[in-house]
Structure formats: structure tokens, C-alpha cells
C-alpha positions in Angstrom: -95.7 51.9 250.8 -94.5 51.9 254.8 -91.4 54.0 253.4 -94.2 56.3 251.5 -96.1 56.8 255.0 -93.0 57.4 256.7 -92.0 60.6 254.4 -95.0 62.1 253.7 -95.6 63.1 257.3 -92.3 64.8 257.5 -93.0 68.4 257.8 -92.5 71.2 255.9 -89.1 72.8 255.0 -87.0 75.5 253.1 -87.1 73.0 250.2 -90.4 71.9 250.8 -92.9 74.4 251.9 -95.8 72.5 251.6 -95.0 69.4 253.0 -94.0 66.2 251.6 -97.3 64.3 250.7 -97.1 64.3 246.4 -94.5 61.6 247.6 -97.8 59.2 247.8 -99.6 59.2 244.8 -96.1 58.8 243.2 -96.0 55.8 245.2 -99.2 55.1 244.6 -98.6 55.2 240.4 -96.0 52.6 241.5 -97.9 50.2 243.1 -100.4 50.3 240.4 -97.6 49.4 238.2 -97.5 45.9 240.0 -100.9 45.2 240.2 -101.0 45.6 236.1 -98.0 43.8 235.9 -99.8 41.0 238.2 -102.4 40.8 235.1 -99.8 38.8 233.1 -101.8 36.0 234.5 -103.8 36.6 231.6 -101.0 35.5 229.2 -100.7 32.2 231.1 -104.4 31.4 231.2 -104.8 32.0 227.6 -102.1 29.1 226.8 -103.8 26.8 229.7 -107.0 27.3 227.9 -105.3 26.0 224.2 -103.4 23.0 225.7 -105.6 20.2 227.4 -104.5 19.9 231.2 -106.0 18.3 234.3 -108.1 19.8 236.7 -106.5 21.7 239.7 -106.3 19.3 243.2 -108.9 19.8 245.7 -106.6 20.9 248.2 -106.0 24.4 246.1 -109.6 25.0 247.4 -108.7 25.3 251.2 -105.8 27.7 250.3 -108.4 30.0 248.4 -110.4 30.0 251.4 -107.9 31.3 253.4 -106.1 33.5 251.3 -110.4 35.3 250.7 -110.4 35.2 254.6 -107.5 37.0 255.2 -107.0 39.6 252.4 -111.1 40.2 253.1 -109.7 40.8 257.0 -106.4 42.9 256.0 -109.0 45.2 254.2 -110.9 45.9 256.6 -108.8 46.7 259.3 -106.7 48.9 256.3 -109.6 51.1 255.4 -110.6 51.4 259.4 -107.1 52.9 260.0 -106.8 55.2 257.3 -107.2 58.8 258.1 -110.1 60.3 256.4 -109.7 60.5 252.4 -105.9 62.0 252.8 -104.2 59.0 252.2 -103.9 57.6 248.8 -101.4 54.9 250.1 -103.8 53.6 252.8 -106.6 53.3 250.2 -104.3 51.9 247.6 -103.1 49.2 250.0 -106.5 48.2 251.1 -108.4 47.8 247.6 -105.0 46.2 246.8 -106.5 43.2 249.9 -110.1 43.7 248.2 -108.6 43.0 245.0 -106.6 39.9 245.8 -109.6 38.5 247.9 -112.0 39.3 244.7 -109.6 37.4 242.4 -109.3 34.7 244.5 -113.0 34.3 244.7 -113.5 34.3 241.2 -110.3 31.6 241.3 -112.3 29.4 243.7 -115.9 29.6 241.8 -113.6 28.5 238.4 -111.7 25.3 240.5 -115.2 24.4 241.8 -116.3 23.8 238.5 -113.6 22.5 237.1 -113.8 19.5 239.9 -117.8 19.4 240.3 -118.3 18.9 236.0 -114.7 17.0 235.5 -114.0 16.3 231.8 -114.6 19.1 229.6 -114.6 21.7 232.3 -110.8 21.3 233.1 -110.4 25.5 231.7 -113.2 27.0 233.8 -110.5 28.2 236.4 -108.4 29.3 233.0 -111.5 31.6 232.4 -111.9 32.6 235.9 -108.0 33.8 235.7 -108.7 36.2 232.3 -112.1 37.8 234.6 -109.4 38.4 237.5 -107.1 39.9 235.0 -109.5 42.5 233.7 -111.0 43.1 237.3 -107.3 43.5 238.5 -106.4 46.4 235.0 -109.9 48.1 236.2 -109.0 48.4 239.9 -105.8 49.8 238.7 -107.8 52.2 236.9 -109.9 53.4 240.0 -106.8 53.8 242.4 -104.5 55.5 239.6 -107.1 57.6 238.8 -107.7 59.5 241.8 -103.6 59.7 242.4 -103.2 61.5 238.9 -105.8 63.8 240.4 -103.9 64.7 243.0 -100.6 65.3 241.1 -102.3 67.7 238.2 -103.7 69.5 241.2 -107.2 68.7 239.9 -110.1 70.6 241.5 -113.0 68.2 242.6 -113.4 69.7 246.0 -116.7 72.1 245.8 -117.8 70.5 249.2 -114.8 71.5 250.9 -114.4 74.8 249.0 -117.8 75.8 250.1 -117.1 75.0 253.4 -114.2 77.3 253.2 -116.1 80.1 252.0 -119.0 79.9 254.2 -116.1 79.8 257.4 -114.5 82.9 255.9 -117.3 85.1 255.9 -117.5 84.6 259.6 -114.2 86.6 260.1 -114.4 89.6 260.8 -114.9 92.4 258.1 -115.0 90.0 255.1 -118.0 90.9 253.1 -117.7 88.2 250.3 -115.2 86.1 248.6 -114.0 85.3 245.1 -111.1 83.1 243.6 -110.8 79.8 245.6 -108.3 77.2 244.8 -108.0 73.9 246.8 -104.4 71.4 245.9 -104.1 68.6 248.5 -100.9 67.4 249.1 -100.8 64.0 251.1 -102.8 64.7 254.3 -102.3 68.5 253.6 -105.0 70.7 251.8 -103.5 74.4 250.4 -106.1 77.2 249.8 -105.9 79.8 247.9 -108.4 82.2 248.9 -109.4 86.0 247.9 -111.4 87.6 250.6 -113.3 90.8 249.9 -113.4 93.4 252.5 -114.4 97.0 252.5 -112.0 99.0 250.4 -112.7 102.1 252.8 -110.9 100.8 255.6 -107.1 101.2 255.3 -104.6 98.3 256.4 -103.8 99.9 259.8 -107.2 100.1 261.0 -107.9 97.2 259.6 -105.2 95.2 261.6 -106.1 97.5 265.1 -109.7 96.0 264.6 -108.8 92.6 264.5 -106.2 93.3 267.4 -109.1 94.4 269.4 
């Protein structure tokens, strides 16, 4: 992900023209294919809860604690860094904190049981680990989501585009304006824009006007 930051703010060139920032939701579809692969912890939990086994140790409860402390923290200070909505990497990273600090939570509610009811109740953290699992495939969902957006150059930007119309009828001699396209690339957003001007005035008086 560092490597990801690092290369999408190189800037543009002759074999790149609009930058480099696809490079991060194609890093971002790769992380996502580790937190789904982290969901084989589903698997396991499924064979703890058909074999008998003895509760977890107490102790396991002081290392959730801090391991809900400290992904909580690493999230916030993630998403209070991140620049605006351009970065899919510092989103991905930080809902990747949230997600491990919402696992372990539902980790330490299943132990808790486990050790508070004794016999019988030796699974409940078996349970809590298949709820992580399917939280951990649907936060997957929510970041890869947004990423695939971004590569098929989706358009689900009318705030922005509107925006951009409004600003161009301030310029001078643009009566109205048709086609807009938005494609954001990394921290980059490329418009394309048709302006409508008044066909009577020809391109050199046009560009003496604006010279003036």
C-alpha cells in the first residue's frame, strides 16, 4: 500500500498522460484479496465447533483489549490523514483497522462467554469467529466496490458535475453547457466538458476577447 501511495503521485508523462492513480484501486482489489483470504477463519471455527475443546485462557482477553485499542486508534488517525475521498488506499487501509478492531470485539464478547458459562459454552468464540468471517467478506464488499468504480470509470459524481457546470458558465461567453463526463484517477479528476458559446462569434474574436 506505502509502494501504491508512493506511485500514484508521480506525475503525468508521455506514457501516462493522466497521471498514475488507477495504480490504487488495483492495489486496492489486492488488498481486498487478503482480507477474504483472512476469512478462512471460518473453515477452522467450523471444525472447533464439531470437536469438543476447552475454553480459551483468560489471558487471550487482555490481548483483545489491546489489539481493539490500537486498531480503533490506527483508524482514526488513517481516516484523519487521508486527503479528501481521492484515496482509495487510505480508506482501504483504515476500514482494514476498523475491521480488525470489529472482529476482535466480536472475538472478545465470544471468550467472555465461553469463560463466564464454562461447560457447554466452550464454542461461543467458535461462533463469534464465523460472525467475524462474514463481517470481514462484507467489508471486502464495501471497499472493492467503490475501487471497481473507479476502474470502469463509473459516473456517480452529479454533485461535482454540477459544480462544474455552474463554474463554467461564469467564463466568459459560455451561454450553456451539454455533455459532461467525470473519470477520477487516484487524486486526479478528468472532465470532459462541452461548452456552448454563441456560434456568431468566430474563433479569432473569440480568443482577442478573452485576451482582453
Amino acid at each position: 500500500m506505502l509502494l501504491g501511495f508512493k506511485y500514484a503521485k508521480r506525475s503525468a508523462d508521455e506514457n501516462h498522460p493522466y497521471w498514475h492513480g488507477k495504480i490504487e484501486p488495483l492495489i486496492t482489489f489486492l488488498v481486498v484479496t487478503l482480507l477474504v483470504l483472512s476469512a478462512v477463519i471460518a473453515h477452522q471455527a467450523i471444525e472447533n465447533i464439531q470437536t469438543p475443546h476447552p475454553s480459551p485462557k483468560l489471558w487471550t482477553l487482555y490481548v483483545l483489549g489491546a489489539i481493539i485499542i490500537w486498531k480503533e486508534v490506527s483508524y482514526r488517525i488513517v481516516m484523519k490523514k487521508k486527503q479528501g475521498d481521492a484515496q482509495h488506499l487510505a480508506c482501504c487501509d483504515a476500514w482494514h483497522y476498523r475491521s480488525d478492531a470489529i472482529t476482535s470485539v466480536m472475538a472478545f464478547v465470544g471468550i467472555s462467554i465461553s469463560l463466564v458459562f464454562g461447560k457447554g459454552f466452550e464454542t461461543a468464540d467458535d461462533w463469534a469467529a464465523l460472525l467475524a468471517a462474514g463481517f470481514i467478506v462484507y467489508n471486502s464488499y464495501l471497499i472493492f466496490r467503490p475501487a471497481l468504480g473507479e476502474i470502469m470509470d463509473e459516473q456517480v459524481y452529479d454533485d461535482l458535475m454540477e459544480e462544474i457546470r455552474n463554474v463554467s458558465l461564469t467564463v466568459d461567453g459560455v451561454i450553456g453547457t451539454e455533455k459532461c463526463f467525470i473519470r477520477k484517477a487516484g487524486m486526479h479528476y478528468n472532465v470532459d466538458l462541452h461548452a456552448i458559446v454563441d456560434g456568431s462569434i468566430n474563433v479569432k474574436e473569440r480568443y482577442h476577447n478573452r485576451a482582453n
